[in-house]
N, C-alpha and C positions, 0 to 999 in steps of 0.2 A: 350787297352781301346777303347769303342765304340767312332764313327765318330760324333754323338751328343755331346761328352764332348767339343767340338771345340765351343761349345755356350756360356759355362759360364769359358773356359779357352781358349783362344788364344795360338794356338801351338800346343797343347798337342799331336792332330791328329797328326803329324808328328812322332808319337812317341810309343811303344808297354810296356805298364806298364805290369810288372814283379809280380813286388811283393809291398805290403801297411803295411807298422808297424806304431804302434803307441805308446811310451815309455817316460817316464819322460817330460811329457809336449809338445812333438813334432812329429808329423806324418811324416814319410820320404817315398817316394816312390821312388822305383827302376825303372829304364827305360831305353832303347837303342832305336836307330833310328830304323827305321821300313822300309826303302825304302833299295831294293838292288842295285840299279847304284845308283852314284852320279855321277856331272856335273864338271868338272875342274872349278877353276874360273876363269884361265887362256887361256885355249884355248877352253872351253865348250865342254871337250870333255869325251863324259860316262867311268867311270871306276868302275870294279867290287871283282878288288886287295883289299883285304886289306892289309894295311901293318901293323899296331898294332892298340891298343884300349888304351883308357885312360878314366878317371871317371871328372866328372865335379860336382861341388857340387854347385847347385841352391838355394838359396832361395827364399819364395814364400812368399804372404799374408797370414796370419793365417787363420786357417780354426777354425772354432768353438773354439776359443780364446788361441787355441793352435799351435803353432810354425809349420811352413810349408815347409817341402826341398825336392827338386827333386835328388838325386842322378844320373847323366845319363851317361850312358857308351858313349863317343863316338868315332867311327873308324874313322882312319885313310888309306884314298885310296892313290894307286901308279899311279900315271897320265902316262897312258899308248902309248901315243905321244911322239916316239922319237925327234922331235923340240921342245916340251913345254919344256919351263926353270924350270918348278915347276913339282920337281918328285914327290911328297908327298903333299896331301892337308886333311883338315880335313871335316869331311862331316858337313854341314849346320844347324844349328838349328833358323833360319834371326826371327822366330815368337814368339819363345818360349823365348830367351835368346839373345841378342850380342854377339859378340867373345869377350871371355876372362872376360868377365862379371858374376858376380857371385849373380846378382842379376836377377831372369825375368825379362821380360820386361813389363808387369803391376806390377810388384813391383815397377817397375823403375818408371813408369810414375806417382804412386802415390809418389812415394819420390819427385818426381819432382815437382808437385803439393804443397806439404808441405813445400818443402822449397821455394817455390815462394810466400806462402802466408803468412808464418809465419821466414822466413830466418834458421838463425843454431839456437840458445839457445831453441825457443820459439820453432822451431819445432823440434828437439830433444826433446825435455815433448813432444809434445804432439804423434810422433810417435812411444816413448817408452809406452805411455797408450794407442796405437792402436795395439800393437803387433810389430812393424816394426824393431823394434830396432837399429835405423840406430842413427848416432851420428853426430854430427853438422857439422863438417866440412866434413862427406858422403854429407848430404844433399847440404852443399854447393859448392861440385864438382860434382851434377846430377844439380845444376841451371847453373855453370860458360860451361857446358858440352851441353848445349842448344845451338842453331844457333840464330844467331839473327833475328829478325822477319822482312820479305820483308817488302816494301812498295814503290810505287810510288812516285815520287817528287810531294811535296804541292804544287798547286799552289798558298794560301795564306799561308805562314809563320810566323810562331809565336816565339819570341827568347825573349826571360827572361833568368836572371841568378837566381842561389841559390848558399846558405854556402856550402860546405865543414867542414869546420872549420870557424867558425863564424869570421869574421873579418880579417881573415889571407888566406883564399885559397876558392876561389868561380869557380864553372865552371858555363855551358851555357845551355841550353835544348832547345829544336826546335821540332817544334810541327806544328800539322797540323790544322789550326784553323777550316777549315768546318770539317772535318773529328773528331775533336777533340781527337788525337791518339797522342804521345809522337812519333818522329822519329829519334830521335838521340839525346846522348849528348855530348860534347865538354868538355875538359880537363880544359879551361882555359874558359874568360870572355874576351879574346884580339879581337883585329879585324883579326890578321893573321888566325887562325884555323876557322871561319865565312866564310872568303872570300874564304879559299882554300873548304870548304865543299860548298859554294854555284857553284864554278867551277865544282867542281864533278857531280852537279846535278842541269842542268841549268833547265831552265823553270819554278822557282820563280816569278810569277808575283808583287806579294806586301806582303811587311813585315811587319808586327804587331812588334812594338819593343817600350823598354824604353826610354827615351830620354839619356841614358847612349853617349857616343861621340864615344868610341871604337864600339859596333856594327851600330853606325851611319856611322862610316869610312869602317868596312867592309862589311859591305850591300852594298854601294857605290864602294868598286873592287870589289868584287863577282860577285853581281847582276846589272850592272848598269844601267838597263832599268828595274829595278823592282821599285815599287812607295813605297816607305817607309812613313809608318803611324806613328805616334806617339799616344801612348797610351791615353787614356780618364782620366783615374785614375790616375795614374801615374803626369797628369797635374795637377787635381784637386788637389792630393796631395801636388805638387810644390805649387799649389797658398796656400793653405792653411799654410805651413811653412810662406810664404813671408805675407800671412795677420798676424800671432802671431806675426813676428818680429816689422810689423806696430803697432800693439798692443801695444808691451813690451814698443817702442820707446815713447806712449803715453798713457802709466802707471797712469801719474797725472792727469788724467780726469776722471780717472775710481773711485775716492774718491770724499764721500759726501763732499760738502763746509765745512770745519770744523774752529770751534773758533779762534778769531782772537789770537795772544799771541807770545811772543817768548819766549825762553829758560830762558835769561835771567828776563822775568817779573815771568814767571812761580814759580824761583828760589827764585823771592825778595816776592809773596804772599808765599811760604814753609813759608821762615824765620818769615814771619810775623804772621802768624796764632795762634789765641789763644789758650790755654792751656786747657784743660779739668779740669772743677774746682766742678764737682761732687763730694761729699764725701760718703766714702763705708761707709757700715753697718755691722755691726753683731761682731760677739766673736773675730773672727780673727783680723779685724779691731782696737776692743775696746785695744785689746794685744798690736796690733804695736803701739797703738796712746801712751800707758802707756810705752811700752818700750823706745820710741821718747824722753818722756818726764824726764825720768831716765836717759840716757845717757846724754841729754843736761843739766842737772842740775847738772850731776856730772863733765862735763866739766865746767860748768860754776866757778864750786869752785874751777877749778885748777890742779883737775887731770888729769896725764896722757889716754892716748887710752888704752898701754898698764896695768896701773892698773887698769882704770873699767873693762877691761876685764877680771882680774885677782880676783878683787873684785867679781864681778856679775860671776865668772864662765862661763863666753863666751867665744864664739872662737874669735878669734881678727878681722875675717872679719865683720864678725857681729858686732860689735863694729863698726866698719869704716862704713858699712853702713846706721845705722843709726845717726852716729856721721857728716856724709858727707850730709846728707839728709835734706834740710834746710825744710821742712817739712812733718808731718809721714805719708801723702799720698803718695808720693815717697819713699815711703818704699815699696809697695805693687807694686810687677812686672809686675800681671796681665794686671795691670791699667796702667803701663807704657810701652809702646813696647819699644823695645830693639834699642839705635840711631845707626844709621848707615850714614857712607857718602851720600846715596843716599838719605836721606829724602826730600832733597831740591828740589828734582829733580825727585821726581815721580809722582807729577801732571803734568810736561808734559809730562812723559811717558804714563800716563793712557789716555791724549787727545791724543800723537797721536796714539795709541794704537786704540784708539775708532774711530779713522778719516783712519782706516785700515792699517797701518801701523804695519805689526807682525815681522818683521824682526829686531830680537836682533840682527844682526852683524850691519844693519843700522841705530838702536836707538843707539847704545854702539858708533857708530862713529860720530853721532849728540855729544853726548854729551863729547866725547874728544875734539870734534872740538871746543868748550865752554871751553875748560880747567878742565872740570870736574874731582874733584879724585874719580872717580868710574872705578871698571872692570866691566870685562865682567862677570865674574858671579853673578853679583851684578845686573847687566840688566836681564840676564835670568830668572835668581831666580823670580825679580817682575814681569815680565810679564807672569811668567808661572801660576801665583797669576790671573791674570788678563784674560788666557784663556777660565776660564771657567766663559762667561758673564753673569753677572744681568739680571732679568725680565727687560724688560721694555728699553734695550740697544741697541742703533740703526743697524742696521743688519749690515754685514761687506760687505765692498763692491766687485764685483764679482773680477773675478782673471782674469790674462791673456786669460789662455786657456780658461775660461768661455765663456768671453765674442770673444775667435776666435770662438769658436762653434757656439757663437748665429752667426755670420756673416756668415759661411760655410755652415750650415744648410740650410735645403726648410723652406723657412718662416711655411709652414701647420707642420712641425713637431717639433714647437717651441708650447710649453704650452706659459698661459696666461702671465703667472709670469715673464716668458723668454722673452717675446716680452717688457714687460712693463720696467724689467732691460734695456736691450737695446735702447728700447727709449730714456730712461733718460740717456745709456752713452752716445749717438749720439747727442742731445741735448745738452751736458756739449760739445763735441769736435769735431768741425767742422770737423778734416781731417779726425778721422772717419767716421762722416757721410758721406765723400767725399770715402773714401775705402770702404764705404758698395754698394756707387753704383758700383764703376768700377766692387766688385764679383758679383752685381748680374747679371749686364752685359756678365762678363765672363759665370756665369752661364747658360745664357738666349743662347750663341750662343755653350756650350756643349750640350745642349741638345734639342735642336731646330736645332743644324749640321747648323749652320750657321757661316762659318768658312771663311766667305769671310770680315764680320766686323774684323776679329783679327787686320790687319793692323793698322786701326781708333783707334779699342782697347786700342793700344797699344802707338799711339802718343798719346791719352789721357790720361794715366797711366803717360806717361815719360813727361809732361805737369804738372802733379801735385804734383811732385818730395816727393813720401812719402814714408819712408823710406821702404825696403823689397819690395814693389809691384812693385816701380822701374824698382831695379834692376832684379827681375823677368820675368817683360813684354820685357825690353832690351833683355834678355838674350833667350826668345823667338824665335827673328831674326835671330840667329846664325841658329836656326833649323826650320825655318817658313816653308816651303813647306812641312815635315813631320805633325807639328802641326796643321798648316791647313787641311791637310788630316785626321787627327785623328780628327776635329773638325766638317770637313763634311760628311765622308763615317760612313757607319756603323759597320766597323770590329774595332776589337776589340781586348787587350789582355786579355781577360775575361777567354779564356779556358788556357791558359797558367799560370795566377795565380790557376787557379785547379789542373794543371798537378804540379808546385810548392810544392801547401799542399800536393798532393800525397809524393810524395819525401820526403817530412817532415816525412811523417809517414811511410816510408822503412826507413830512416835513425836510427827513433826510434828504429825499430822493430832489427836494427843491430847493437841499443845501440852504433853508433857512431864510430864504429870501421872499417870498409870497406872501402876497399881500392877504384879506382875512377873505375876500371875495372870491381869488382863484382857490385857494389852501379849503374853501365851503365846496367850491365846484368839485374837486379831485375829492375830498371827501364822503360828497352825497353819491357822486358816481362810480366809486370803488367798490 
């Protein structure tokens, strides 16, 4: 083959094409090496021996959507160096193919490709509809078969964990924050594999990390002169749980003033309430009021229930209920709803229902607490009655989480509506009003890097004893030099939750099944 083919085939020049078939779907070409010396690889020394020949069977990229093989003979030389240990070597083909490799070596590097971008299942389809025909676990021994990619020590480090297995086996990842590269990950989330990887590679000057304790303690032997940051996000997150639990603890403020009343007055207006003394109309009516008046007259003579019913041709219940009916408007079921234990007790289900109150497990325990004989499906059932409210029915009041949002949030990305709720919860309860300062405060010095107030911050927090912000701003101290840092400088674990969601989306792509050594490789190589 002419020395051009070397343009659009890597190798091939090395090499004296014979002969070209093409047969059931696949082009095979014949070939042998073309060079008369080869080089030992031992003592580099020429030899023109051969000692025999063997065939090696290439696969190649499809050519015009048809299947690709190289057939090459190749010799075997007698290293002609009475010292060299190696009497026999094979002649070279380093461009065209590997040793012992049955793949080229651009066949190889796109297989290499496919399974770095798409792993085994996904990229088996798709290099079964390129021609390639390689099958999942080929592909994921041309990724596990890569070296790992160099890199210099970060001088700013970034260390986050992620799942494994959600909830049960978490490792580490470390990353290089200016560079924003992925440089390694760690088996576990402990401080021992942190500290002995920062030994290996000193010159860590500051570490971007969570406020987790383990890579607090091993940044601390590792690195000990390095400045550990505490994340930004990661904080705001922290305060944001400890503002809901403030919330939760102050629940009773977040409901409109509602009617004065208790359980028991509720109970004595049921009992009392008047009767509906409308009278029906029409054919059906005229029926029951004549059937009423039959029954009763024929009791009145002294008959038995049993013989009017026997007389009149009735079922016997039928008889009983008009016979029990002391008059023939309660005859008609429509007009009479069905009594139930709870009648007495669902006007003040419906007020506190209306005074935001949805929770059947805590109405159903109001009214055991009363001695009431009602269950609990007996509460559900009415209030499920009651979900879906009236025109004109005062709005419910907001929730927990609502109203931590409105505190967490930048007051400008709060609508009208948002601001005005707020208002009026902050108004109803002082220690929230008091919790909304301390986050704006906290806020004011995230992002203004003003991380020298934290101290002040934090005896005012621990000065106004409310519940969650407390023990959050306490718990600060334990790690106040990283906090502080993360409050003043401007690094950040911002490229490290990116390098996370990557991982999220190799993990997918391996539908969960990869072990920590392939799941490192696709990682370091992405």
């Amino acid at each position: 083959m002419h020395r051009s083919g070397t343009r659009w085939f890597d190798g091939i020049g090395d090499v004296d094409v014979e002969a070209v078939t093409a047969a059931f779907g696949t082009v095979e070409v014949v070939a042998r090496g073309r060079v008369a010396q080869v080089a030992c690889p031992d003592c580099a020394g020429f030899s023109d021996r051969v000692h025999d020949r063997y065939q090696r069977r290439l696969k190649d990229l499809p050519l015009a959507e048809q299947g690709f093989v190289i057939r090459l003979t190749v010799r075997r030389f007698i290293c002609g160096s009475a010292d060299c240990p190696c009497r026999t070597f094979a002649e070279p083909f380093s461009r065209l193919a590997a040793p012992y490799a049955r793949f080229t070596t651009r066949l190889n590097r796109a297989l290499e490709g496919v399974g770095l971008a798409l792993a085994g299942r996904d990229g088996a389809r798709l290099a079964g509809q390129l021609g390639f025909g390689a099958g999942r676990m080929t592909l994921l021994r041309r990724v596990m078969a890569l070296p790992d990619p160099q890199f210099s020590t970060p001088r700013v480090l970034g260390v986050d964990d992620f799942a494994i297995c959600r909830g049960q086996t978490y490792s580490t990842v470390l990353t290089s924050v200016e560079d924003q590269r992925v440089v390694d990950v760690l088996p576990t989330r402990e401080a021992g594999p942190l500290a002995a990887w920062l030994i290996r590679h000193p010159g860590v000057e500051i570490i971007c990390r969570d406020r987790a304790g383990a890579y607090a303690e091993g940044a601390r032997r590792g690195a000990p002169d390095a400045l550990q940051v505490a994340d930004r996000f990661h904080l705001w997150q922290g305060l944001g749980r400890a503002v809901e639990t403030c919330v939760a603890a102050h629940r009773d403020c977040l409901r409109n003033p509602s009617p004065s009343g208790t359980l028991l007055e509720s109970t004595r207006l049921a009992s009392g309430r008047p009767q509906d003394d409308s009278v029906p109309a029409g054919r059906r009516a005229e029926r029951k009021k004549a059937a009423h008046a039959l029954v009763h007259e024929l009791l009145a003579q002294g008959h038995s229930r049993r013989a009017i019913a026997r007389h009149l041709g009735w079922g016997l219940n039928t008889v009983l209920r008009y016979a029990n009916a002391a008059r023939w408007q309660d005859t008609i079921r429509e007009n009479r709803p069905r009594p139930s234990r709870l009648d007495p007790y669902k006007p003040y289900l419906e007020r506190r229902f209306a005074a935001g109150c949805t929770s059947v497990t805590r109405l159903h325990g109001e009214l055991v607490a009363e001695q009431a004989p009602v269950t609990y499906g007996m509460v559900r059932a009415h209030i499920a009655t009651l979900r879906g409210a009236p025109a004109g029915a005062p709005p419910r009041p907001p929730t927990v989480r609502q109203v931590t949002g409105w505190l967490t949030r930048h007051p400008t990305a709060l609508s009208e509506e948002d601001r005005a709720g707020l208002k009026d919860v902050l108004a109803r309860c002082p220690e929230l009003d008091m919790a909304a300062g301390h986050v704006r405060d906290f806020g004011e010095m995230l992002s203004d890097r003003l991380g020298a107030r934290l101290p002040a911050w934090v005896d005012a927090v621990d000065a106004s004893q409310l519940p969650g912000l407390t023990g959050f701003a306490l718990h600060l101290l334990r790690d106040l030099d990283a906090v502080t840092a993360g409050l003043t400088l401007h690094w950040s674990s911002g490229s490290i939750e990116g390098a996370v969601n990557r991982i999220k989306k190799i993990k997918r792509q391996l539908y969960g099944r990869a072990g920590f050594e392939l799941l490192r490789k696709m990682i370091l190589l992405q």
